[in-house]
C-alpha positions in Angstrom: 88.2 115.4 75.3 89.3 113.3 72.6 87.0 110.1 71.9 88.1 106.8 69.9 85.5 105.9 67.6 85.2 102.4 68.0 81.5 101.3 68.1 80.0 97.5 67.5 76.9 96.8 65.4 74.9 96.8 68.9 76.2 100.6 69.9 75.3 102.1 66.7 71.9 100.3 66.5 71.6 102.1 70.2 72.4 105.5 68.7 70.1 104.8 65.7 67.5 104.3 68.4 68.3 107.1 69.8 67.5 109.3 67.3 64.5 107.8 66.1 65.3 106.8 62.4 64.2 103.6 61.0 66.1 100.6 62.3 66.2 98.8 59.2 64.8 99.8 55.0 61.5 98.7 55.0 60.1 100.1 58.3 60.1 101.8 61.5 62.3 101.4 64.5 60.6 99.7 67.1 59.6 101.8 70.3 62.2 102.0 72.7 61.4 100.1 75.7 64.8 101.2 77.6 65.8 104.7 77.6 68.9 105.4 75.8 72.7 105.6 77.6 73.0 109.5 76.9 76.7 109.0 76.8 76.8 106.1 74.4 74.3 107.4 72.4 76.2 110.8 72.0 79.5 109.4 72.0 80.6 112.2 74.2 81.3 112.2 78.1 78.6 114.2 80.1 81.6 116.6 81.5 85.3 117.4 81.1 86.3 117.6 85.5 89.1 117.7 87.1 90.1 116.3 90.0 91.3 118.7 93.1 95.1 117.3 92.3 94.2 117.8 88.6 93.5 114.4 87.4 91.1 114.1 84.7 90.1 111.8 81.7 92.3 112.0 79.1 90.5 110.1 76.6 87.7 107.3 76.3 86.8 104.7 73.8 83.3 103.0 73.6 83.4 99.6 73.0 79.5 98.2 73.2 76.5 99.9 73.8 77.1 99.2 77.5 80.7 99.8 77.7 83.4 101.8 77.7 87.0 102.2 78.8 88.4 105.3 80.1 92.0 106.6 80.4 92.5 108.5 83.6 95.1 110.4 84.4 96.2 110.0 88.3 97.9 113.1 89.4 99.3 111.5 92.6 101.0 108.4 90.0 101.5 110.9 87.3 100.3 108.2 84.7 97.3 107.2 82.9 95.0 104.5 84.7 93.2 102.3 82.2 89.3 102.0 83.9 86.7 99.6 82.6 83.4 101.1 82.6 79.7 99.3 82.4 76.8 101.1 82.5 73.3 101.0 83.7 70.9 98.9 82.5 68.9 102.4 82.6 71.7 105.2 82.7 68.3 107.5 81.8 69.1 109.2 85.0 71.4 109.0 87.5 72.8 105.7 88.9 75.1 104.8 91.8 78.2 103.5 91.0 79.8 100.0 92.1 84.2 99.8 92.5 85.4 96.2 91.2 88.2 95.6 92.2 90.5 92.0 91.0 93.2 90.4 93.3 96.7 90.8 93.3 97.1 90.8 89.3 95.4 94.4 89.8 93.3 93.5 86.9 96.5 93.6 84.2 96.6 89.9 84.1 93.8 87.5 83.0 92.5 87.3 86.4 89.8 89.4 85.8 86.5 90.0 86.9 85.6 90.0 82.8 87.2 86.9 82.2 86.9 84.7 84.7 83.6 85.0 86.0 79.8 86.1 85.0 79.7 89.2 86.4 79.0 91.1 83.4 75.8 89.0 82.8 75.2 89.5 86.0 75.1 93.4 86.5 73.5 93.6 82.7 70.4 94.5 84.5 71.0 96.5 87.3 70.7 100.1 87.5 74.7 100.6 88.6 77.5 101.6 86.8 80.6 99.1 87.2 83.4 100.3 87.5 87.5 98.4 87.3 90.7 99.7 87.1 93.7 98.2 85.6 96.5 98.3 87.7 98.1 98.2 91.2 99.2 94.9 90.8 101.0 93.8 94.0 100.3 97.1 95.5 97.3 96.5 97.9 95.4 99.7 96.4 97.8 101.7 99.1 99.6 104.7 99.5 103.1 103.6 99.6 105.5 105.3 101.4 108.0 105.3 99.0 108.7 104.7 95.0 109.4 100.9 94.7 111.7 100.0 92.2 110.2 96.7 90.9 106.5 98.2 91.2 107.0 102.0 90.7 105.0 104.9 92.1 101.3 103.4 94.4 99.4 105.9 95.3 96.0 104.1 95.0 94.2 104.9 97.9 94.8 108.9 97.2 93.4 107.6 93.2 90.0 106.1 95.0 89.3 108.4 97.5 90.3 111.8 95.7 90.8 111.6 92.0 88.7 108.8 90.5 85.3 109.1 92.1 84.6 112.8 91.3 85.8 112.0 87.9 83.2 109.0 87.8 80.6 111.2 88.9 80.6 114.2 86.9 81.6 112.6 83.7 79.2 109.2 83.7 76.6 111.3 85.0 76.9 109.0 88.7 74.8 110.0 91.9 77.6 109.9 94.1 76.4 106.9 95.8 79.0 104.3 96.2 80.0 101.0 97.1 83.3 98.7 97.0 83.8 95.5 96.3 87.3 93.3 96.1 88.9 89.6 96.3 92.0 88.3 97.8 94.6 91.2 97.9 92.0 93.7 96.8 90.0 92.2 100.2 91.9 94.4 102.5 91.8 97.6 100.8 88.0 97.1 99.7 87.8 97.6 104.2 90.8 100.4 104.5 88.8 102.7 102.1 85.7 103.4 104.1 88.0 104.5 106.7 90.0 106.8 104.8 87.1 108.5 103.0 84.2 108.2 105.8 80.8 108.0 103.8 82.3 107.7 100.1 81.6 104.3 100.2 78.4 102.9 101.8 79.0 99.4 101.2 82.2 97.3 101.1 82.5 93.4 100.3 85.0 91.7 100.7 85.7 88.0 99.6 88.7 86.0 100.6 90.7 89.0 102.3 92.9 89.5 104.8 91.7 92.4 106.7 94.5 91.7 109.6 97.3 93.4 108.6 99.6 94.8 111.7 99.9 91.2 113.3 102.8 89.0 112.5 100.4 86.7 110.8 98.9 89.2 109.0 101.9 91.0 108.2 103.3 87.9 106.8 100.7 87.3 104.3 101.3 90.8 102.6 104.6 90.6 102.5 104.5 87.5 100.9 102.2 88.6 98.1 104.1 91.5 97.9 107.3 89.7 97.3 105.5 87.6 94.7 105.0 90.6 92.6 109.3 91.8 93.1 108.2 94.7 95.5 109.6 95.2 98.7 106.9 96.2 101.6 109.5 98.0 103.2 108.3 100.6 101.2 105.1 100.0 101.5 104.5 100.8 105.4 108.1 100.3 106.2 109.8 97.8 108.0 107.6 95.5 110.4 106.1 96.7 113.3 106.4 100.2 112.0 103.1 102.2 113.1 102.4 102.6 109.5 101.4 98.6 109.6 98.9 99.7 112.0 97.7 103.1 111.2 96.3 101.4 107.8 94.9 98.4 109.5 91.0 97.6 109.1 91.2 95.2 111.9 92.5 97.8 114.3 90.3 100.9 113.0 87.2 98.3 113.2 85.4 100.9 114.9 85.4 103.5 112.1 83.8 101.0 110.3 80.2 101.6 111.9 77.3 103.0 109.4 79.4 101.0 106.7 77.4 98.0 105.2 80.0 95.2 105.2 80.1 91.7 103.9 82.6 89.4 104.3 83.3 86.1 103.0 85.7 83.3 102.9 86.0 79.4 102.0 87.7 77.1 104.5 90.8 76.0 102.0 89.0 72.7 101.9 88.8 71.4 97.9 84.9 72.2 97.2 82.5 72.1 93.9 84.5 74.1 91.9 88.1 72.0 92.6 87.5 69.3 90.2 89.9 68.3 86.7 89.3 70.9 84.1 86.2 71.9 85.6 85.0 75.7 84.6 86.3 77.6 87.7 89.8 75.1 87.6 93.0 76.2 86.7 93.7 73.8 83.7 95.0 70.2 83.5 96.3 68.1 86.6 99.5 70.8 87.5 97.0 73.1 87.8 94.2 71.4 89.9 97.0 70.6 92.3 98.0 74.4 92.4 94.7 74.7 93.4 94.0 72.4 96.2 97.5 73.2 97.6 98.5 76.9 96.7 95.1 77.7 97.0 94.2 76.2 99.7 96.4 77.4 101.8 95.6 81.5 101.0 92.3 80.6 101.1 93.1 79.2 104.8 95.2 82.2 105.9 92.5 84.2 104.4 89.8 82.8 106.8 92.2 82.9 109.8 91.7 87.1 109.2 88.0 87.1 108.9 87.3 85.3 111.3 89.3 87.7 113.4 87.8 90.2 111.9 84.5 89.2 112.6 85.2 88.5 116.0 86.4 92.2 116.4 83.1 93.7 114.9 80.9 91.2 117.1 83.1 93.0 120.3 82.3 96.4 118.9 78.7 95.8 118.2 79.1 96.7 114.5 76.7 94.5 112.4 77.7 92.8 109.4 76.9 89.9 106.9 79.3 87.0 107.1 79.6 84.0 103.9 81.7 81.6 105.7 81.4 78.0 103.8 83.0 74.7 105.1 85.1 74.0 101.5 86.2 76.5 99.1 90.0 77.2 97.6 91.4 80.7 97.0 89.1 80.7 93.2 87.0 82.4 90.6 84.0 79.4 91.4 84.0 81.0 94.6 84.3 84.6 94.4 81.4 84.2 91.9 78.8 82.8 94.5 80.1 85.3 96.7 79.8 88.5 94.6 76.0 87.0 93.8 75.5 86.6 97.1 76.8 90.1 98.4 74.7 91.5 96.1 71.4 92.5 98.6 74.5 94.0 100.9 75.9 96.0 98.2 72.5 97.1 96.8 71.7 98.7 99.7 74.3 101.0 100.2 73.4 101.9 96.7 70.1 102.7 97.1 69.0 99.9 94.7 66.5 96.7 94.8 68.2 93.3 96.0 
């Protein structure tokens, strides 16, 4: 395992901690009042797995003393996957672990979780490590059918079902407790994953997803974000109305969804608090406001055509779930920020952890 020594002031002051020596000439280090990260103290991973396929870590740099970024090598993609890591508040013992997934940038643009909202402050203290890929942009976390020539190899559900998670677990020290969480094109996976790995993840929320994928409305929408990205859905799940559509459709394996602590949320489309000039959550200047109130609206209103059909579904099949519908809200960070706050109690309890 090869590690890229990289610390900040605050990491090394943790490992100094750690070991007890003074904190500073002149005297002792105060008494630790929050048990040392045993993998950011040592600057060493906890364990060296393998995957089944045979994907592993290939190397890790620390980058604070609560995070760290891993390079994992997917078998099933033969390539590296770059995976944001934040620990614990307490990573003492064993903590659950929490999948953050970002739209359909896939996290390699700036439409992060990181940069565009508080999330960071908001996990910083909560027992769970936090977990987000870079990559998959356009791909909708699948397993495509076939290599795509503008967007390459996908085989992302394989990489979150199979070869990340035991990865996670053996060398962060995880629980093997785990929940999902995802916006816009990563709203729709965050749903298909439960189903393809039954029990891996206890909790899934999704904000501002289309979980309707088979139906021509559906259909439409991921083809058209897709296509924004160069790929071709064709060789995604083929052409449409192939039973591929269908076979990876949350909407019509609703029922495998039971035991599975959901949340879903979506704005209306309608402009709301955060669709004001240059306002925090805004894309910049006038051009971009009106991107937002038009563009945005109108995925956010697609968006909450699905859910709502999705949580019509789940009301027919008596399978409970919490539901964040507001009357305003455009297809943005301002929003996907109360949301993740207020999915929190959802998420925590698949995770075993206070609300």
């Amino acid at each position: 395992m090869r590690w890229t020594r990289r610390r900040t002031a605050a990491a090394a002051s943790a490992v100094v901690m750690f070991l007890g020596v003074p904190a500073a000439s002149g005297g002792l280090a105060a008494a630790v009042t929050t048990p040392s990260d045993p993998v950011i103290a040592s600057g060493s991973l906890l364990a060296s797995p393998r995957s089944s396929d045979g994907s592993r870590i290939d190397s890790f740099t620390i980058t604070d003393d609560r995070n760290l970024v891993l390079q994992v090598f997917s078998a099933a993609m033969d390539k590296n996957i770059e995976v944001k890591v934040q620990r614990p508040a307490d990573a003492s013992i064993a903590r659950p672990t929490l999948y953050l997934l970002s739209g359909a940038g896939g996290g390699e643009d700036e439409a992060t979780w990181d940069l565009k909202s508080s999330a960071s402050q908001f996990f910083a203290n909560k027992d769970v490590n936090v977990i987000q890929p870079v990559g998959g942009a356009w791909s909708y976390y699948a397993d495509w059918r076939a290599p795509d020539p503008a967007l390459g190899v996908n085989e992302w559900q394989t990489f979150f079902t199979e070869e990340l998670p035991p990865l996670i677990d053996a060398a962060l020290g995880a629980n093997g407790t785990n929940a999902i969480a995802g916006i816009s094109m990563a709203g729709t996976p965050v749903l298909q994953l439960p189903i393809a790995k039954p029990g891996l993840y206890k909790s899934a929320a999704a904000y501002s997803g289309c979980a309707q994928i088979s139906d021509p409305i559906g259909w439409n929408f991921v083809n058209t974000v897709v296509a924004a990205g160069g790929g071709d859905s064709m060789n995604m799940y083929g052409p449409q109305g192939d039973p591929m559509w269908a076979a990876n459709d949350p909407y019509v394996h609703a029922d495998q969804l039971r035991g599975t602590n959901l949340f879903i949320s979506n704005g209306s489309g309608l402009p709301g608090e955060w669709d004001t000039l240059n306002g925090p959550h805004a894309l910049p200047g006038v051009g971009g406001l009106a991107n937002q109130v038009t563009l945005g609206a109108g995925l956010e209103a697609a968006a909450n055509y699905c859910s709502h059909n999705m949580q019509n579904r789940l009301n027919q099949l008596g399978i409970p779930a919490t539901y964040d519908f507001q009357p305003t809200g455009t297809h943005s960070w301002g929003y996907w920020q109360q949301a993740l706050v207020a999915s929190w109690p959802v998420l925590a309890k698949g995770l075993g952890l206070p609300a």
